[in-house]
C-alpha positions as CSV (number, residue, x, y, z in Angstrom):
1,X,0.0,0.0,0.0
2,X,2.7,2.6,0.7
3,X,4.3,2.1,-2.6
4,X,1.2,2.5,-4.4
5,X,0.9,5.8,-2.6
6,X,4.6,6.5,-3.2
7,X,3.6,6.5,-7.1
8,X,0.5,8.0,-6.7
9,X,2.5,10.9,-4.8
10,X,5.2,11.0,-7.0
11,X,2.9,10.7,-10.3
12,X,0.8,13.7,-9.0
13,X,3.7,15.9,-7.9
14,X,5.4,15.6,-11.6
15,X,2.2,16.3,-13.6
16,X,1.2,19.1,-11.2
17,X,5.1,20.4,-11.7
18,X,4.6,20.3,-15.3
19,X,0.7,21.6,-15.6
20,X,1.8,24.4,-13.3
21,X,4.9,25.3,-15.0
22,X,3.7,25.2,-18.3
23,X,0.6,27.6,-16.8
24,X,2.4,29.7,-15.1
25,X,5.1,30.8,-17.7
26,X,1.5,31.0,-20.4
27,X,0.3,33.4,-17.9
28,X,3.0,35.3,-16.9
29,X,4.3,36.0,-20.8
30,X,0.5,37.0,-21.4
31,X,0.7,39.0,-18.2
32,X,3.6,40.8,-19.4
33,X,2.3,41.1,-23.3
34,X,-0.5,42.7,-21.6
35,X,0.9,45.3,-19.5
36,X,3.2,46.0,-22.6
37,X,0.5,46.6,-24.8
38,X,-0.9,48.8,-21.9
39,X,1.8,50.7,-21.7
40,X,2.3,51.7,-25.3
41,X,-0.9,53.0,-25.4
42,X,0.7,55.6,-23.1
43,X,3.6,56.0,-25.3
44,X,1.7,56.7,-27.9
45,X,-0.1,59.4,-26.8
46,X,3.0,60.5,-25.2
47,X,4.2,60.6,-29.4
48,X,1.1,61.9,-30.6
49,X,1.0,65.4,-27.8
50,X,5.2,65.5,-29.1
51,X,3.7,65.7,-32.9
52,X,1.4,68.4,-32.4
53,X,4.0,70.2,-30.5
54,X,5.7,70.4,-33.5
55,X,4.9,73.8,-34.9
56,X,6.1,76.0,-38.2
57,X,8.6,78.8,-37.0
58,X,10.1,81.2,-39.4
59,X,12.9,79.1,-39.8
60,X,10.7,76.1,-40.6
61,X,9.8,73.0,-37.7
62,X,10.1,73.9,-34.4
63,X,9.4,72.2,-31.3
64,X,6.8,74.5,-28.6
65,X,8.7,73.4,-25.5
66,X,5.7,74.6,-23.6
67,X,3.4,72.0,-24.5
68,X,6.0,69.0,-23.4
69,X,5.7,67.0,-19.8
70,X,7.7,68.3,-17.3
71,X,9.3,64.8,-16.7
72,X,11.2,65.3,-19.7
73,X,12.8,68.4,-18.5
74,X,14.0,66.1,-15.6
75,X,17.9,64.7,-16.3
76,X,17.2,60.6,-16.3
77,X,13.7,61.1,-15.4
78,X,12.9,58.1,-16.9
79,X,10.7,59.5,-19.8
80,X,12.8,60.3,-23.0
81,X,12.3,61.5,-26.8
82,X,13.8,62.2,-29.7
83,X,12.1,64.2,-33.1
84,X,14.1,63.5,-36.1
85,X,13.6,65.6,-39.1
86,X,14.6,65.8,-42.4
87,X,17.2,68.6,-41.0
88,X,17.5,67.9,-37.6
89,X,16.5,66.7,-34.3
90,X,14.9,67.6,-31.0
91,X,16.2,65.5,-27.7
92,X,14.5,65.7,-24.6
93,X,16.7,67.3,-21.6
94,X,16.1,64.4,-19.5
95,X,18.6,62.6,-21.3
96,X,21.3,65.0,-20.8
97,X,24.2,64.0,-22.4
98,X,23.0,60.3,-23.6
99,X,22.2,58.9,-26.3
100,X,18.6,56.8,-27.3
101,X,19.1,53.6,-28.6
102,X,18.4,53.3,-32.5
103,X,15.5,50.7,-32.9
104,X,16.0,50.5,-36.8
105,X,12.9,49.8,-37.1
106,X,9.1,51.1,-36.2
107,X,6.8,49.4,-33.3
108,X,7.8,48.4,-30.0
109,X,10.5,47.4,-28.4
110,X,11.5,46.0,-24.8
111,X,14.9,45.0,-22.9
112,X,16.7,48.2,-24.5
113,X,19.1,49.3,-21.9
114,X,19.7,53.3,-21.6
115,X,24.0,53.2,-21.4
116,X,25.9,54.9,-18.6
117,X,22.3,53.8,-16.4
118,X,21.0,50.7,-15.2
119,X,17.4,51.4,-16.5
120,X,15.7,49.5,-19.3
121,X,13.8,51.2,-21.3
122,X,10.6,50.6,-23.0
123,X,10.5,52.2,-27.0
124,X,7.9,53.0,-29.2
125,X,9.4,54.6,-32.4
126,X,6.8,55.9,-34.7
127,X,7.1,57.7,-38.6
128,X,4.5,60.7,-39.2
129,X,4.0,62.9,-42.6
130,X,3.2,66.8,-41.1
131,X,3.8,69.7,-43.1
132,X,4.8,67.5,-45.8
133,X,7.7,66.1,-44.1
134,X,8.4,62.7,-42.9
135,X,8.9,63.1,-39.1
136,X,10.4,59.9,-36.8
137,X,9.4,60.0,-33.5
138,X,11.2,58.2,-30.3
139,X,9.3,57.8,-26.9
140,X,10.8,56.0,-24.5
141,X,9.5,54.9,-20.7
142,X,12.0,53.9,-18.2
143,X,10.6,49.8,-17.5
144,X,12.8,48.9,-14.6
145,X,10.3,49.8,-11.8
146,X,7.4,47.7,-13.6
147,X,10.1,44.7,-14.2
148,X,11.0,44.4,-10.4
149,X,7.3,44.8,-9.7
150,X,7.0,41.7,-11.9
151,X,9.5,39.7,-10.5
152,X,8.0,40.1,-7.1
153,X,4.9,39.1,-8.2
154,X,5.9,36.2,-9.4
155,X,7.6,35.1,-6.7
156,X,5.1,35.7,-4.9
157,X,3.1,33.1,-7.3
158,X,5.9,30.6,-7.2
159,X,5.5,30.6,-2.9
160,X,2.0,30.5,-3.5
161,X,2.2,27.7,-6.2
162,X,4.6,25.6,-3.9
163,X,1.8,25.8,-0.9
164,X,-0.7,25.1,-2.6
165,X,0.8,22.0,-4.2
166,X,2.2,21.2,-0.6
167,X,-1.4,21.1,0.4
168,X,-2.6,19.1,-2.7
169,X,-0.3,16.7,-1.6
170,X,-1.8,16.0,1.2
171,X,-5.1,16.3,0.5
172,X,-4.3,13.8,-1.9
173,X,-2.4,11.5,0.3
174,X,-5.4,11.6,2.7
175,X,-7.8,10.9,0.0
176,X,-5.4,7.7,-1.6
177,X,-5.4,6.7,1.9
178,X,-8.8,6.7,2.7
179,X,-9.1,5.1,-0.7
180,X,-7.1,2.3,-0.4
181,X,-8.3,1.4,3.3
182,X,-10.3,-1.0,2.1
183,X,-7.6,-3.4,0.4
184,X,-5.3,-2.5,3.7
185,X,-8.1,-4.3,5.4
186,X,-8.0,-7.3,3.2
187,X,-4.3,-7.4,3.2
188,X,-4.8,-7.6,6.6
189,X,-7.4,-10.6,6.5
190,X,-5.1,-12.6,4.3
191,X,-2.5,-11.8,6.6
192,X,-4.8,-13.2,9.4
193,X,-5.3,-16.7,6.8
194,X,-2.0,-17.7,6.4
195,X,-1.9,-17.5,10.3
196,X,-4.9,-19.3,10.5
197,X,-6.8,-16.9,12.0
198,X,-10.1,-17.2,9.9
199,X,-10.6,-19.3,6.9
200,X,-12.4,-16.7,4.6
201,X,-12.3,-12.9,3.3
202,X,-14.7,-10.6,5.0
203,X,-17.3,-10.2,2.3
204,X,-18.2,-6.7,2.9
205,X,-16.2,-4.8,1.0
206,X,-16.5,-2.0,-1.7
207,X,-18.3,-2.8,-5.0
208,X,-14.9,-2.9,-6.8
209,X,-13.3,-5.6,-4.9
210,X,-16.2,-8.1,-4.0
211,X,-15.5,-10.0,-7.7
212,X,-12.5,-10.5,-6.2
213,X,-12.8,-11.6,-2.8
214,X,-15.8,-14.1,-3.6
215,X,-13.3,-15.7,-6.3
216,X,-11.1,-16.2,-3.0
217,X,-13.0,-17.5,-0.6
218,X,-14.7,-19.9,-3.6
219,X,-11.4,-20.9,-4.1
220,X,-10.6,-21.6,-0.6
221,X,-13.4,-23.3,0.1
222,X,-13.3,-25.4,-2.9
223,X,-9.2,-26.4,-1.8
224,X,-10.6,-27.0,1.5
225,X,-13.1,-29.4,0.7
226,X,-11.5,-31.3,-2.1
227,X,-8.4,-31.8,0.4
228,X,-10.7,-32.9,3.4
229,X,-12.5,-35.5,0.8
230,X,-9.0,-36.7,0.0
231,X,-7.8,-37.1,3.3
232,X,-10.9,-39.0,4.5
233,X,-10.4,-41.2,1.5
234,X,-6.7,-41.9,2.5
235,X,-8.2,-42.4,5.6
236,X,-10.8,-44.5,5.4
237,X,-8.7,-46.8,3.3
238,X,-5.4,-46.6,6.1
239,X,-8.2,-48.1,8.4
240,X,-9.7,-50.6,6.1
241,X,-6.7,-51.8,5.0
242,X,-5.0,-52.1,9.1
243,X,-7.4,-54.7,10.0
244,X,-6.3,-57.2,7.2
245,X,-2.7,-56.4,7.5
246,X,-3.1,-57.2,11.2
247,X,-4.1,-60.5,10.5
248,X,-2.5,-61.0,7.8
249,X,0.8,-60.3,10.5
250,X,-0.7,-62.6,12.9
251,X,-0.9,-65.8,10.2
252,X,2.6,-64.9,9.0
253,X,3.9,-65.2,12.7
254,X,1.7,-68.0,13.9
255,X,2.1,-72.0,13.4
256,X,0.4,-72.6,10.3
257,X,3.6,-71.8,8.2
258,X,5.8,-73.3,10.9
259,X,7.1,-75.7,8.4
260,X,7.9,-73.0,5.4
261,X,10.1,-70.3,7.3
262,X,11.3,-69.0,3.5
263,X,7.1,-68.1,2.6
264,X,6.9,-67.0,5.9
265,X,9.8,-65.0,6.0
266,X,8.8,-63.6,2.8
267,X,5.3,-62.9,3.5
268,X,6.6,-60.7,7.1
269,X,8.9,-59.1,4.8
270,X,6.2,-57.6,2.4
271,X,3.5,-57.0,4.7
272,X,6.1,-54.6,6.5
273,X,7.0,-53.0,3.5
274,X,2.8,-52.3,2.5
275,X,2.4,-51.1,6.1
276,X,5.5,-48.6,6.0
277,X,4.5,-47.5,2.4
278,X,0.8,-47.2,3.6
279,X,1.8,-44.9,7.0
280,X,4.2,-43.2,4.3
281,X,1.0,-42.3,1.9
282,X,-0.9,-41.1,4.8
283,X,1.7,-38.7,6.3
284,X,2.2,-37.4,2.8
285,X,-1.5,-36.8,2.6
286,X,-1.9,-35.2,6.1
287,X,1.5,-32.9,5.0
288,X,-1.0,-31.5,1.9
289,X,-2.7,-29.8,4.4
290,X,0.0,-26.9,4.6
291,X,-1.9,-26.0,1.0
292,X,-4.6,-23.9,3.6
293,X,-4.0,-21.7,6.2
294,X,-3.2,-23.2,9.5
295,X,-1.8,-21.8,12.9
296,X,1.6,-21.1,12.7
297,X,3.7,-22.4,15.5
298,X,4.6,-20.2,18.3
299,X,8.0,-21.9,19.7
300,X,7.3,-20.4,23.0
301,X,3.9,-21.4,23.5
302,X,4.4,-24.7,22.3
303,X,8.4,-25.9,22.9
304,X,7.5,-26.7,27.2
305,X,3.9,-28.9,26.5
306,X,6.3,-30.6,24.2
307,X,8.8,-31.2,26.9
308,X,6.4,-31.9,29.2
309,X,4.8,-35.0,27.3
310,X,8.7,-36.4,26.4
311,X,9.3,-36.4,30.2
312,X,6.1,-38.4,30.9
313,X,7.4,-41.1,28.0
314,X,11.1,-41.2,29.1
315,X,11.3,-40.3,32.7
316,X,12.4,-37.7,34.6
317,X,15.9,-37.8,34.9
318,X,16.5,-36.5,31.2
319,X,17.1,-32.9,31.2
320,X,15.7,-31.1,28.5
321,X,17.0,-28.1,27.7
322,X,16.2,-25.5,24.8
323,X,17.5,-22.3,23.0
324,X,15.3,-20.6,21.5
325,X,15.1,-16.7,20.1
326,X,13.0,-14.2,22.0
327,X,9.2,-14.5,20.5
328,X,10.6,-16.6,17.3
329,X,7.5,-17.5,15.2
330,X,7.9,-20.5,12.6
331,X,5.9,-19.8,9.6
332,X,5.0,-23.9,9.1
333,X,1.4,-25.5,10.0
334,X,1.8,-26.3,13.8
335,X,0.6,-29.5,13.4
336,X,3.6,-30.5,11.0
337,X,6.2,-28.9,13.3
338,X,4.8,-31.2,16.4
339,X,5.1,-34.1,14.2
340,X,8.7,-33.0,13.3
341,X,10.2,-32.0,16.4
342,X,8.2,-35.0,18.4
343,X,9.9,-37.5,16.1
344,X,13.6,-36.3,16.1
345,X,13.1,-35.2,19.8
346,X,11.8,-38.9,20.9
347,X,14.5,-40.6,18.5
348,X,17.2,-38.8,20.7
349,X,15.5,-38.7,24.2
350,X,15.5,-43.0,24.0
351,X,19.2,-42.7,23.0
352,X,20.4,-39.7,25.3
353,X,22.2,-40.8,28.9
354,X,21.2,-37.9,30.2
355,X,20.5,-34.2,28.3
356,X,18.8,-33.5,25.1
357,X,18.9,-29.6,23.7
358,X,17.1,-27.9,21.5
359,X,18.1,-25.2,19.4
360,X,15.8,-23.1,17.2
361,X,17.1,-19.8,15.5
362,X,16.5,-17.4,12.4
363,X,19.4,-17.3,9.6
364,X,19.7,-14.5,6.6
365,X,18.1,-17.7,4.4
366,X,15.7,-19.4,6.5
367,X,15.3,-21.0,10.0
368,X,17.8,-24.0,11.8
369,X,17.0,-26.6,14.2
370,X,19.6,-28.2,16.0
371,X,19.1,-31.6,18.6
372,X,21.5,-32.8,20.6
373,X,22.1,-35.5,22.8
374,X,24.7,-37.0,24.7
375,X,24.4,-40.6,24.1
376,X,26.4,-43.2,21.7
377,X,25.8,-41.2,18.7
378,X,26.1,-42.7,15.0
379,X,29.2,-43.8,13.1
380,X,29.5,-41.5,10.1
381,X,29.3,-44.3,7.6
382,X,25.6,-45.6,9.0
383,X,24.2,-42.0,9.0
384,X,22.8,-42.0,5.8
385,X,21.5,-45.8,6.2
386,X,19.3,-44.8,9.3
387,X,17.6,-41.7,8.0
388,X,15.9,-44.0,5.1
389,X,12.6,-45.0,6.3
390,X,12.4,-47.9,8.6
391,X,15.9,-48.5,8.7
392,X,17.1,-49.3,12.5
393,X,20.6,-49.7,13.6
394,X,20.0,-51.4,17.0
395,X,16.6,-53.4,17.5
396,X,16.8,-53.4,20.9
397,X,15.1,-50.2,21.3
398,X,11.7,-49.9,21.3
399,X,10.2,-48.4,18.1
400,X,9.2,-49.3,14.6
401,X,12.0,-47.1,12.5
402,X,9.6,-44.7,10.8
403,X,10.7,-41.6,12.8
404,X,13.4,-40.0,10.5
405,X,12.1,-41.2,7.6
406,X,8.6,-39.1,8.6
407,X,11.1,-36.0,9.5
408,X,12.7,-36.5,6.1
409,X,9.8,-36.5,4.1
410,X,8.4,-33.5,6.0
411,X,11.9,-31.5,5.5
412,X,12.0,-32.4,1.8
413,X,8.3,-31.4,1.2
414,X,9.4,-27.6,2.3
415,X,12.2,-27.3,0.4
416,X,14.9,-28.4,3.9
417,X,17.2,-30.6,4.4
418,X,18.1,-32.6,7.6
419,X,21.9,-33.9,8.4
420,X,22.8,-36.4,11.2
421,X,26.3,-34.9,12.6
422,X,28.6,-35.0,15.6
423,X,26.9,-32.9,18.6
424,X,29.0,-30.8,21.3
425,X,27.1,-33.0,24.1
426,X,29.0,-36.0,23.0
427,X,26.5,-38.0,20.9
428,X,24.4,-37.5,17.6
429,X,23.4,-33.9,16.6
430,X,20.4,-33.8,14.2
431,X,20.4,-30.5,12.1
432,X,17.6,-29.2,10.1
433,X,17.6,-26.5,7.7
434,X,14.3,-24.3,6.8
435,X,14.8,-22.1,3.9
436,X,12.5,-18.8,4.2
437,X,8.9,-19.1,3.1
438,X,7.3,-16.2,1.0
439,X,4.5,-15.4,2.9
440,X,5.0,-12.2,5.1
441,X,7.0,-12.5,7.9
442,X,5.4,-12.7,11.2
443,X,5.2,-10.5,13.8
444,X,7.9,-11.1,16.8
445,X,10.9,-13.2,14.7
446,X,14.4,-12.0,14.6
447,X,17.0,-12.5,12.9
448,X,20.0,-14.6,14.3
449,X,23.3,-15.6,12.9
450,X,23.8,-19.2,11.7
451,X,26.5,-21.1,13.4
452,X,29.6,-22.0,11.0
């Protein structure tokens, strides 16, 4: 959500900075045109009162000096003329000893500088026919005050422009945000079903997004069902099936094929193998369920009851020991996590002497879990041997062999991988790697550095 109001912001900001620059520069350079136009109107007349002051004298032309403003009697007044005639010229005394610049050619013209000053003159030059002479009149109009009046206001417009597009901006941010407050919700609501939460999207939601979140929850409950039918199926057959492997087991060890150990033999053999692969079919079916939302496992929560039911199957004297990061969150169905961490943890509380630990921690690429335990441990070159499913080193020891090869199965189904290794406590250290899931991170996990 905040990138797609990081865009919106940014998208507004650069079409506003070029709809406003493009608009203000049209209406200042209108402004301006305007006020020119305005003022040569005023020139003009200032050119037409100089023509009729142009009189016959009995040497010809002559200029009444009594009908002229008396801001051209002024030295740099900031009002100037110049009368040319066919034999001479008329200056006005508020040039003194300057010069006018030369337009060349009628009209007006702007941004002419008067030299030795730092005023900028505004020129009208104008050609009249009086007495039957051609007569070339030059008015001018100091434009310096006007040009610094301008300037100010439009600095004033550009700190007026910059507020108001501050306050577009967040008008606009309030408005996206308001907006977009209904898919925050649903983000949220997903969020809550991948925790397991709540199985479905709240339904009342703006008219825009309910295509959407019905196609959802459809879908959901569609996976849902279709995964609850299979499962029940699996089921119902792993429970139709036990009762004639049971007896199946029973003829295989009683009497009546005392006398042919080699089809007995045989016969245990395979019946094993359909019950391992059966309980192997079923786990796998059970692990599907990670497909829907389920309730993540919270290590602190959950790590003592664990403890507390290994202790009631092993005894007391084991000492069970964990570490554990501060609020660390595994983002795995808590149901397959049991299942993991009761198998590995009851493999190596029926082999530890005396301590078992438990180590859980956040990487850079995912999570680790690390169980130790101080008994005999596993020579290197039976390791691999004993994590294949049913595989058992010492039979002796109560169990069926399945345990690892459960662990395994769930490990590779999320992308892990286990390793059987030396532990610090003296006997076998079981290592599991995690990699990082996709979905959001969790609230409460830390990162933590991965042991070497």
């Amino acid at each position: 959500m905040r990138s797609i109001q990081r865009r919106l912001s940014l998208g507004l900001i650069s079409v506003l900075l070029i709809v406003g620059l493009v608009l203000a520069q049209i209406s200042l350079w209108l402004f301006e045109v305007g006020l020119q136009r305005y003022l040569e109107s005023g020139l003009r007349n200032e050119s037409e009162l100089l023509l009729v002051a142009l009189v016959r004298g009995p040497g010809g032309l002559q200029l009444d000096e009594h009908r002229l403003s008396p801001g051209y009697q002024r030295p740099y007044s900031g009002h100037y003329f110049r009368i040319d005639v066919e034999h001479g010229h008329w200056r006005s005394r508020s040039l003194w000893d300057l010069e006018l610049p030369h337009p060349g050619q009628p009209g007006l013209h702007a941004d002419l500088a008067l030299e030795k000053t730092d005023q900028s003159l505004l020129l009208l030059h104008t050609d009249y026919r009086k007495f039957g002479q051609t007569i070339s009149i030059t008015v001018a109009q100091d434009y310096t005050p006007v040009r610094d009046s301008f300037a100010l206001v439009q600095r004033i417009g550009l700190g007026l422009g910059l507020m108001a597009l501050v306050l577009i901006l967040v008008l606009q941010r309030v408005t996206v945000r308001r907006a977009l407050r209904p898919l925050e919700r649903a983000r949220e609501q997903i969020f809550q079903l991948q925790q397991g939460q709540r199985s479905q999207l709240d339904e009342r939601v703006p008219v825009e997004l309910e295509p959407l979140v019905a196609q959802i929850n459809h879908l959901l409950a569609h996976t849902e069902d279709s995964l609850k039918r299979s499962r029940n199926a699996l089921g119902n057959l792993g429970h139709a099936l036990k009762t004639p492997l049971a007896v199946l087991m029973s003829l295989a060890e009683g009497d009546r094929l005392a006398g042919h150990p080699h089809v007995r033999d045989t016969l245990r053999d395979q019946l094993q193998h359909i019950q391992q692969r059966l309980e192997r079919e079923l786990n796998r079916a059970r692990l599907s369920g990670d497909a829907l939302p389920g309730a993540r496992f919270d290590c602190a929560a959950e790590i003592p009851g664990l403890f507390s039911t290994l202790r009631m199957i092993h005894g007391e004297h084991l000492e069970l020991s964990s570490e554990i990061s501060a609020d660390l969150f595994l983002p795995w169905d808590r149901e397959d996590i049991l299942e993991l961490l009761g198998n590995v943890m009851d493999n190596a509380c029926k082999w530890a002497d005396s301590e078992v630990r438990l180590t859980i921690a956040r990487g850079a690429d995912g999570y680790w879990l690390l169980i130790d335990d101080d008994g005999p441990g596993i020579p290197v070159q039976h390791r691999d041997e004993v994590i294949g499913r049913g595989n058992r080193l010492d039979e002796q020891v109560t169990g069926h062999g399945l345990g690892l090869g459960i662990v395994k199965d769930i490990v590779e189904a999320w992308g892990g991988r286990i390793q059987l290794l030396d532990s610090p406590l003296g006997g076998l250290q079981v290592r599991i790697d995690l990699p990082e899931r996709l979905s959001p991170q969790l609230p409460g996990t830390e990162s933590a550095r991965q042991p070497s």
